[in-house]
NUDONU-251698 format. One line per 5 residues: number of its first residue (from 1); their letters; for each residue x, y, z of C-alpha. Coordinates in nm, 4 decimals. Each point is the difference from the previous one (the first is absolute). Layout:
BEGIN
NUM) a) X,Y,Z ~ ...
This chain:
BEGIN
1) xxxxx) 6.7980,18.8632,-14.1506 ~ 0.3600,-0.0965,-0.1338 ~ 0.0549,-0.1800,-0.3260 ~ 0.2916,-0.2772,0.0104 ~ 0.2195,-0.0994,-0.2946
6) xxxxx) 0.2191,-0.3282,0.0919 ~ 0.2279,-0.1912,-0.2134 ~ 0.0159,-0.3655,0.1032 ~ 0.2159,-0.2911,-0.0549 ~ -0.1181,-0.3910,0.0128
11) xxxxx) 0.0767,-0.3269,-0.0322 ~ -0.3429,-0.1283,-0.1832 ~ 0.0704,-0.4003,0.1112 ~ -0.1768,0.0262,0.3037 ~ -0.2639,0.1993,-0.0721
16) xxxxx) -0.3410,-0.0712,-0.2059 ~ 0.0460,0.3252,-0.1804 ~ -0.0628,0.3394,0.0509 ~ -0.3735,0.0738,0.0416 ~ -0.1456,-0.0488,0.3511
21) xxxxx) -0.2281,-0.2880,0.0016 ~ -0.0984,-0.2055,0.3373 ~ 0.1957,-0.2761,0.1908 ~ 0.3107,-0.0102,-0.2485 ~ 0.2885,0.2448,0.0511
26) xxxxx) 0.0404,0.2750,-0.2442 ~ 0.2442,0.3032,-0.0487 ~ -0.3043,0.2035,0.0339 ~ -0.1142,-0.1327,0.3142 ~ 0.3446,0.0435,0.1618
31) xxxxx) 0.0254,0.2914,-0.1078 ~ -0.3339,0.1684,0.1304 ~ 0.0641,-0.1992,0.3703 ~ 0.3151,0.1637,0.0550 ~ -0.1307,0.3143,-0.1134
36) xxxxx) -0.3410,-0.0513,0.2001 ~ 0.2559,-0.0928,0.2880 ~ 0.1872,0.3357,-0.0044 ~ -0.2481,0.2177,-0.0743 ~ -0.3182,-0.1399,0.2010
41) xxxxx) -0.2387,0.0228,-0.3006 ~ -0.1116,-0.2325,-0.2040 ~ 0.2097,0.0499,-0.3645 ~ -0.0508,-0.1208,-0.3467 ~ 0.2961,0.0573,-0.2233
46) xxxxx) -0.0285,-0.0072,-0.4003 ~ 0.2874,-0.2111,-0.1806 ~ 0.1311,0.1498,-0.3341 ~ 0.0345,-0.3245,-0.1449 ~ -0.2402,-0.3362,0.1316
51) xxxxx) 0.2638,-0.2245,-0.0047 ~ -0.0752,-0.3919,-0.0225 ~ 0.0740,-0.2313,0.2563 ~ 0.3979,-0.1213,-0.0053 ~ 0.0614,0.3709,-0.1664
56) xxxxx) 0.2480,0.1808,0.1453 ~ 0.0783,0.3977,-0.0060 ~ 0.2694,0.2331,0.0253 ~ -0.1782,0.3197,-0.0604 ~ -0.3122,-0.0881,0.0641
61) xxxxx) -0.2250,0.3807,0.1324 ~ -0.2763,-0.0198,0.2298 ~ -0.2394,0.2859,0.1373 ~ -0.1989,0.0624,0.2979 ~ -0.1819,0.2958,0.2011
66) xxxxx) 0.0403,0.0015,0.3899 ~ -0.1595,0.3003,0.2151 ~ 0.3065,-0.0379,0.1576 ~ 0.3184,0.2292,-0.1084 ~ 0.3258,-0.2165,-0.0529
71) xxxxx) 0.3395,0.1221,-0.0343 ~ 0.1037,-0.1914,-0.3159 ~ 0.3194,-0.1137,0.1615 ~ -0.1429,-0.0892,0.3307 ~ -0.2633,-0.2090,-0.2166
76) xxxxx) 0.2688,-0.1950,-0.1636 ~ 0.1570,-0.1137,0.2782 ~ -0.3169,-0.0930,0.2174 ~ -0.2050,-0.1476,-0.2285 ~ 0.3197,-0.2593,-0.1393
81) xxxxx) 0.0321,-0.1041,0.3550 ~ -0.3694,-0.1253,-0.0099 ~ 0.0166,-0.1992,-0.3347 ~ 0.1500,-0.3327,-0.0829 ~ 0.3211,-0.1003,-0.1175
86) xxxxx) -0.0841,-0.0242,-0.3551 ~ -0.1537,0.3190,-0.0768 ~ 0.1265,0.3504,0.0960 ~ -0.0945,0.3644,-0.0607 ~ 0.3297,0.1714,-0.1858
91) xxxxx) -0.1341,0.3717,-0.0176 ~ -0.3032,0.2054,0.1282 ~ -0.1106,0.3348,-0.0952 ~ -0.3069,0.2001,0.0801 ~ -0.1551,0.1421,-0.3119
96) xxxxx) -0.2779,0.2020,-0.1149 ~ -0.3495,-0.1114,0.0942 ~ -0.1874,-0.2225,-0.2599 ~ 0.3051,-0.1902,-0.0856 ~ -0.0624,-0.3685,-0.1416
101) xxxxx) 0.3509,-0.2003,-0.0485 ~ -0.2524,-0.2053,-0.2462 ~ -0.1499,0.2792,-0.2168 ~ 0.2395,0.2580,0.0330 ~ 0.2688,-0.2409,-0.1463
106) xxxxx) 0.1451,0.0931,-0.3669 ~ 0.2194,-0.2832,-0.0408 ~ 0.0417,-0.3299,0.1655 ~ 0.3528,-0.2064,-0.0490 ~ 0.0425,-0.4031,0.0146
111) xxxxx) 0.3013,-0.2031,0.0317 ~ -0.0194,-0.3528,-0.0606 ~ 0.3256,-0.2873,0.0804 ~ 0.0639,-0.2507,-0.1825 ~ 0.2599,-0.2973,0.1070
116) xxxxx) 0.0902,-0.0975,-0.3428 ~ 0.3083,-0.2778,0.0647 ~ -0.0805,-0.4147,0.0464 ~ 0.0089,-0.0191,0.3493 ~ -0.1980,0.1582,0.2372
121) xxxxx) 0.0721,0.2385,0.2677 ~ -0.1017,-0.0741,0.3274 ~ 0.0820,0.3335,0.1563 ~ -0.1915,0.2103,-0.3123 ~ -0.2724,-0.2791,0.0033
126) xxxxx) -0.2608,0.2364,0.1466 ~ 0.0532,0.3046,-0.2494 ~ 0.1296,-0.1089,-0.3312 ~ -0.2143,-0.2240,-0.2535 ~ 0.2757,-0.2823,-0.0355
131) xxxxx) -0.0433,-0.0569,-0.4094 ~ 0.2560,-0.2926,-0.0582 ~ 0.0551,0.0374,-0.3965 ~ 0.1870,0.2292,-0.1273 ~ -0.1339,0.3061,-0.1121
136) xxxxx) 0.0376,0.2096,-0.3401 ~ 0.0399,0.3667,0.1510 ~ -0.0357,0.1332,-0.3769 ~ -0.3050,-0.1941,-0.0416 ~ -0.1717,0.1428,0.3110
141) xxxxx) 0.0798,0.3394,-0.0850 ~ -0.1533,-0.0170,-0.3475 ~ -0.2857,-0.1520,0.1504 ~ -0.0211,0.2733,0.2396 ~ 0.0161,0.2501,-0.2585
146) xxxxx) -0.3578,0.0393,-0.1344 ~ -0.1079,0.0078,0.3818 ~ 0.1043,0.3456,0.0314 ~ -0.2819,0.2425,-0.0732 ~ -0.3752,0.0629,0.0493
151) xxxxx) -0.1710,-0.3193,-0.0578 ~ -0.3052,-0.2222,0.1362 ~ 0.1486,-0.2702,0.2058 ~ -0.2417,-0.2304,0.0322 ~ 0.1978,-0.3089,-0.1062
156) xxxxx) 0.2345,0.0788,0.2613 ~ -0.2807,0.0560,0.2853 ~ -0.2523,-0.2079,0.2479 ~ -0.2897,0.2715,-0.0324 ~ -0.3318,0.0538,0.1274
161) xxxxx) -0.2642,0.0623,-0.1912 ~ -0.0414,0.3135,-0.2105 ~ 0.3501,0.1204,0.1691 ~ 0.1858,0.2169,-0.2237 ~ 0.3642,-0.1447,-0.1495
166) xxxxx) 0.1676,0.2650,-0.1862 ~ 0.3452,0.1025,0.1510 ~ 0.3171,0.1608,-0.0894 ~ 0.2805,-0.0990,0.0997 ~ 0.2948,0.2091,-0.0259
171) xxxxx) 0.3219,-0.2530,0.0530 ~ 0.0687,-0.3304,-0.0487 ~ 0.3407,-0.1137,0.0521 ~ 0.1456,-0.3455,0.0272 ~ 0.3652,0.0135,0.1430
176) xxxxx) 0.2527,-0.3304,0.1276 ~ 0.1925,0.0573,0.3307 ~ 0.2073,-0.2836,0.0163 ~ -0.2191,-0.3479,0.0655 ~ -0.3176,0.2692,0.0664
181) xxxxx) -0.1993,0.1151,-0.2508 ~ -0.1724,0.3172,0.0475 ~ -0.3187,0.1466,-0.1367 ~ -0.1590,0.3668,0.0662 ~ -0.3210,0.1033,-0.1120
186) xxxxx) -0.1251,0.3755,0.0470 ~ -0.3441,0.1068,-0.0682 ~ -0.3025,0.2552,0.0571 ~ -0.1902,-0.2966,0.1683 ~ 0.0374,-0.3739,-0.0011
191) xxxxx) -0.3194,-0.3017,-0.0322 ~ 0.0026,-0.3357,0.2587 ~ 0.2827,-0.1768,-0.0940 ~ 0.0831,0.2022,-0.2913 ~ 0.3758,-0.0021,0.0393
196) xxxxx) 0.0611,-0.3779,0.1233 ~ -0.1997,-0.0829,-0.3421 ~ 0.2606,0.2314,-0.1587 ~ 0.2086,-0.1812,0.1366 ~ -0.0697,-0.2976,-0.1024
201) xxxxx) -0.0663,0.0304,-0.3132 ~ 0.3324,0.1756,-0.0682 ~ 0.1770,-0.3219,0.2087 ~ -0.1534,-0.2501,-0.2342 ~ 0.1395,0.2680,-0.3004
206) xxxxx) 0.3339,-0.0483,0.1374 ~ -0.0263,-0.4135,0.0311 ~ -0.0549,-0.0179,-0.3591 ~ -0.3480,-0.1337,0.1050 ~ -0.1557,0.3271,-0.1538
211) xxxxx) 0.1282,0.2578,-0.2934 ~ 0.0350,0.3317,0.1130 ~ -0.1927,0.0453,-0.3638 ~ -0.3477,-0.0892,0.1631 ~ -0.0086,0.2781,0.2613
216) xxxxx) -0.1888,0.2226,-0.2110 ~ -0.2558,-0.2526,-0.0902 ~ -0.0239,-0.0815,0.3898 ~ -0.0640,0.3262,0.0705 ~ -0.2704,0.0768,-0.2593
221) xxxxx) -0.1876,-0.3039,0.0755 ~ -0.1242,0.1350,0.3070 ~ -0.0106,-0.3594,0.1633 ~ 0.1594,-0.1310,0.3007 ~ 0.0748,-0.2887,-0.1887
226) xxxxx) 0.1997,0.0932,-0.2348 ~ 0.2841,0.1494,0.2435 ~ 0.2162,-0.2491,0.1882 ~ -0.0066,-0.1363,0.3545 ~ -0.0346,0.2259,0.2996
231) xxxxx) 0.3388,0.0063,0.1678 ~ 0.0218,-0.0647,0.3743 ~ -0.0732,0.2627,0.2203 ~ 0.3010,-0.0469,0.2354 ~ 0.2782,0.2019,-0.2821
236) xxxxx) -0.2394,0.3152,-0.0193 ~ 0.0827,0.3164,0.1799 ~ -0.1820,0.3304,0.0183 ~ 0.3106,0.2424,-0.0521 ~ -0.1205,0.3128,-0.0002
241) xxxxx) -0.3144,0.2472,-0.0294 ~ 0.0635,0.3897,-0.1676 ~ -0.1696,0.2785,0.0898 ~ -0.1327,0.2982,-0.1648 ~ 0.1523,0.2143,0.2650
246) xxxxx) 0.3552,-0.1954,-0.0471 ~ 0.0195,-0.2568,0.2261 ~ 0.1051,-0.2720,-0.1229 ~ 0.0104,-0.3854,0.2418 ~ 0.2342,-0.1713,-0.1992
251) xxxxx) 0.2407,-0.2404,0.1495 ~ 0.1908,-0.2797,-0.1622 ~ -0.0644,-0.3491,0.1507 ~ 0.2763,-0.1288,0.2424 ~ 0.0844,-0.2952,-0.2285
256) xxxxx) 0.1132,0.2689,-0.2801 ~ 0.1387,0.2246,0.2531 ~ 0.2080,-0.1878,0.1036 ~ 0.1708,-0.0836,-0.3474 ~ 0.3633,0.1478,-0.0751
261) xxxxx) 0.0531,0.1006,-0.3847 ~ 0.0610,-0.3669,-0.1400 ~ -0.3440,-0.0765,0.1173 ~ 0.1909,-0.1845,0.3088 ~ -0.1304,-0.0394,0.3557
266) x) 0.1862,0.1992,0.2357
């Protein structure tokens, strides 16, 4: 029995998330018929992160067991030339046995665009929110402030019942790259639709609709609504995923890639 560690790239638009359900196309259901097609067996892989439909990833990490032996590089190769256009394996690795790219994960990383300029796009339509008003970078960053921490979430959240929603999360920065506005979030673990809420909420902060001052009353009332609107789901990337052994997925979404120092496409 061999244990599989992939890294995978997608572009979420096309895809009704990332959990395998039946009759709609999802990353994991590409996923598990290329696999199935290269290795014969029927495979089930486990995403680090259950991204929403129209989310797309950079870094996402999946895992899988085959009875099968695969030569990681061999893998790579093979199994991209039996999956769609918009999603793509980056790096595989076999690892120790008992591996879960969900539970094993220490950190998870999310990127989130934001068009912030009074025309739209066309070109960045499907990944950046297009917010037309300007935005107060100063005001978003204060409001991100008391976000950083250990704290229950739940006015951030869609929960189930009884779920737990206490957090930490470790960084929250807010950064302009020329008409792009750029938000990372880093935590131990992250609740549905926890960081478009974020992001939402620190959006209407930087309209003026919201003061930055009311965060930490949002946050204690343990409500969803008392945070702000859920922001779309087509400007949210999964970045990365750390490791305890090290590894670390991380990679920076094209659209801020591909910036020169003056924030300027290239």
């Amino acid at each position: 029995m061999t244990t599989l560690r992939l890294t995978v790239e997608y572009d979420g638009t096309e895809f009704c998330g990332f959990q395998w359900q039946p009759e709609v196309r999802t990353i994991a259901g590409v996923l598990e018929w290329a696999l199935g097609r290269l290795s014969g067996e029927s495979v089930k892989v486990t995403g680090a992160g259950r991204t929403d439909s129209g989310v797309h990833a950079t870094g996402q990490v999946v895992s899988m067991t085959a009875e099968r032996a695969f030569p990681p590089d061999r893998l790579l190769v093979a199994v991209n030339a039996n999956l769609p256009p918009d999603c793509a394996a980056r790096a595989a690795a076999e690892v120790e046995p008992g591996f879960s790219a969900r539970f094993a994960a220490v950190e998870r990383t999310y990127v989130y665009a934001i068009l912030n300029h009074p025309a739209r796009r066309p070109l960045l339509g499907r990944y950046a929110w297009h917010v037309a008003r300007p935005l107060d970078l100063d005001a978003m960053r204060d409001a991100a402030a008391p976000l950083v921490g250990t704290h229950d979430f739940r006015s951030f959240a869609t929960l189930e019942p009884g779920q737990p929603s206490t957090r930490t999360v470790r960084r929250l920065d807010v950064a302009r790259r020329g008409e792009l506005l750029r938000i990372e979030i880093a935590a131990d673990g992250f609740l549905h639709h926890m960081v478009r809420t974020i992001v939402g909420t620190l959006a209407e902060c930087g309209t003026g609709r919201r003061s930055p001052g009311e965060v930490p009353a949002v946050l204690g009332a343990c409500e969803r609504a008392a945070a702000g609107s859920t922001a779309p789901a087509h400007g949210l990337y999964l970045a990365g995923v750390r490791y305890p052994d090290g590894y670390d997925s991380f990679a920076e979404p094209p659209l801020f890639g591909h910036l020169d120092a003056r924030g300027l496409s290239r």
